[in-house]
C-alpha angles and dihedrals in degrees: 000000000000118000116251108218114221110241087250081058096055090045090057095053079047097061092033090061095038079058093050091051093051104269146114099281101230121135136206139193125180113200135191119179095341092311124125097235088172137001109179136146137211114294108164094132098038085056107030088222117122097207087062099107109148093253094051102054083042087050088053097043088052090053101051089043083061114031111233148092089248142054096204108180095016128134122209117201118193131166100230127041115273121257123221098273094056093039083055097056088044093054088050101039084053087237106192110204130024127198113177129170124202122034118244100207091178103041106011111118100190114066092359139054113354091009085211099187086053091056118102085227090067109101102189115028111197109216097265113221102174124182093055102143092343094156101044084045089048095052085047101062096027083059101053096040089049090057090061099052 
């Protein structure tokens, strides 16, 4: 019987791979129904873009899978705490669920620094489940930072 990798799992492979190409390792899935919409890691370096966090450019793939401006009932699962840039296209994309691992205290916007689903501003608030796959996230990037020190 082969083994089914959880979405948080495939995030992980995701963000190992992203550290052994050079990147940030940080993974993300984005799921509907059971099915696997995006599965993307960080490539800002690979393609010199800024805005290439790994949920952005997975943001971008599920909605192209699905035509449309909006991933209603879909559930994005990343490995570090999402900064302000990607909150925000969550925010946007009506993302409805959000797992995320590790905790970014210098650049999360979630449940650290701007808190921008707390914000009266936010429009559109995904459901936040933090602590999915935290350790596994946390070796991950104090490894590779590590590694450039």
């Amino acid at each position: 019987m082969p083994i089914t990798l959880t979405p948080m799992d495939q995030a992980l492979a995701l963000a190992e791979a992203a550290g052994k190409a050079g990147e940030a390792p940080v993974g993300v899935v984005i799921m509907h129904n059971g099915e696997v919409l995006a599965a993307e890691r960080n490539r800002m370096r690979e393609l010199n873009d800024p805005t290439a966090h790994a949920e952005m450019l997975a943001i971008r793939a599920a909605l192209a899978k699905r035509g449309t401006g909006r991933l209603d009932g879909c559930d994005l699962y990343v490995t570090l705490e999402p900064c302000a840039m990607c909150a925000g296209a969550m925010a946007h994309a009506r993302v409805r669920r959000l797992y995320y691992g590790a905790e970014d205290l210098k650049a999360g916007a979630v449940d650290n620094g701007v808190r921008l689903f707390a914000q009266p501003s936010c429009h559109h608030a995904p459901e936040i489940i933090s602590g999915l796959g935290e350790v596994r996230s946390a070796a991950l990037l104090r490894s590779f930072f590590a590694g450039l020190r």
